[in-house]
N, C-alpha and C positions, 0 to 999 in steps of 0.2 A: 340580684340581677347584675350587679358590677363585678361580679367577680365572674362571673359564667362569662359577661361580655372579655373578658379582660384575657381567660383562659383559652377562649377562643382565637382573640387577637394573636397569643401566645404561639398556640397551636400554627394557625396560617403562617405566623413568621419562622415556623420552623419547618414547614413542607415545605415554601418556596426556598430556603438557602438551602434544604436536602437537595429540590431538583437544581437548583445553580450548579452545587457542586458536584453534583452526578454530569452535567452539563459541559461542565469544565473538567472533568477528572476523563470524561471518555467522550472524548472530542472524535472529531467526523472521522480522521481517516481508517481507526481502528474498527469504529463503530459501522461504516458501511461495509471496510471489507468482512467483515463478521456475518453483516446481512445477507449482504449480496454472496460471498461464498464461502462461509460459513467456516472459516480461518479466523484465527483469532492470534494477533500481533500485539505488542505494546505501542502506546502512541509514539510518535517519532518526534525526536526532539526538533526535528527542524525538513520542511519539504522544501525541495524545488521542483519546480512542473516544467518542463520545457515548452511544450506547445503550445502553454501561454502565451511563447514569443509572436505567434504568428495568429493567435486569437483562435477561437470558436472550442466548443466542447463538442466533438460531435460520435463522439464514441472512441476516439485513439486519445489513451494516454501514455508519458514517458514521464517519470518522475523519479529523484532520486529521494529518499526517505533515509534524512541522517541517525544513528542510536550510538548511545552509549555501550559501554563494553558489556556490562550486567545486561542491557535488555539483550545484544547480540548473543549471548552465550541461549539466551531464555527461546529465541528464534533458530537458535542451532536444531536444538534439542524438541524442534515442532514438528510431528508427525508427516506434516506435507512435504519437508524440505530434505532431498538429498543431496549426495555430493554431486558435485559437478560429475556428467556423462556429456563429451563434448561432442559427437555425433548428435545425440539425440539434441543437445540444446541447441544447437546448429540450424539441426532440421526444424525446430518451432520458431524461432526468431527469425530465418529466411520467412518464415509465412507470414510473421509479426512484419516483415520488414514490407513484403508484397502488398499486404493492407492499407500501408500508410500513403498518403496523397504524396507527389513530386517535391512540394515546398518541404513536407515533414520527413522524407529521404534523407534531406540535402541535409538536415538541421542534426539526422539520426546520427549519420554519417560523422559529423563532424564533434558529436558531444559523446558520442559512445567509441569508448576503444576497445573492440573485440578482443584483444588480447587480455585486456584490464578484465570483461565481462565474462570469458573461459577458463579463467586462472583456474586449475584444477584445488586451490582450499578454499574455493567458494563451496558456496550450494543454491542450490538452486528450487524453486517449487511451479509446476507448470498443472493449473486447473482449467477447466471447461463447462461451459454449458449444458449438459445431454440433450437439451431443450431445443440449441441452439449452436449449428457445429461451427460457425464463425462470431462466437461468442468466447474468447479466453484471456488469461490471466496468466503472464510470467512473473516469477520475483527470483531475482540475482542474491543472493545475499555473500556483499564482498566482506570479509572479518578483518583484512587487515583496514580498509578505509574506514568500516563500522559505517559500512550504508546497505542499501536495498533498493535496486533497482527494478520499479514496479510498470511495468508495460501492458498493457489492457486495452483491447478493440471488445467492444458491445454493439 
């Protein structure tokens, strides 16, 4: 009976550090955008969220999502994401921009540089809802700064 209890013991200690490190190996920000639309990113070495300045989740986000060179190359080369077309990126980011409340204007305004965010060796990926036509997802991805700028109204 000590050895079945002991095997056991064994066992459970090695399920819960499998889910720790499942836990920690594919943390939130890769893992819901994968849920939610069904893209799939490596995790980001380091976010900042902007609209935290000013509090509330309420469906507008702006974040830049820092990566290393190897994941950037990994997100070049991801089905969703083309080069920059600055017409078209234009015309979804005015709609991105129409969304956002007055306070999150001013803040857009002053932390995003359109020039920085157009530069034709980005790329860029723009998804949507079918479900929900003011439901979408842009992502910037700049290669020389090795970030991604991730903008989403729900």
């Amino acid at each position: 009976m000590g050895k079945k209890k002991t095997l056991l013991i064994i066992i459970v200690i090695i399920i819960l550090g499998v889910i720790n490190y499942v836990n920690s190996t594919f943390y939130k920000y890769s893992t819901d955008l994968y849920i939610n639309w069904k893209i799939f990113l490596p995790e980001p070495v380091y976010v900042t969220g902007y609209w935290d300045e000013i509090g509330g989740m309420d469906g507008e986000y702006a974040d830049i999502w820092k990566y290393n060179k190897k994941q950037i190359e990994k997100i070049k080369k991801n089905k969703h994401f083309n080069r920059i077309d600055i017409r078209k990126l234009s015309s979804i980011m005015n709609i991105y921009y129409e969304k956002l409340t007055d306070k999150r204007k001013i803040i857009f305004s002053n932390k995003f540089n359109k020039e920085k965010l157009y530069n034709s060796s980005n790329y860029y990926a723009y998804l949507y809802d079918k479900n929900h036509e003011d439901h979408f997802l842009i992502m910037i991805l700049d290669v020389e700064s090795q970030e991604l700028y991730y903008f989403l109204i729900h």
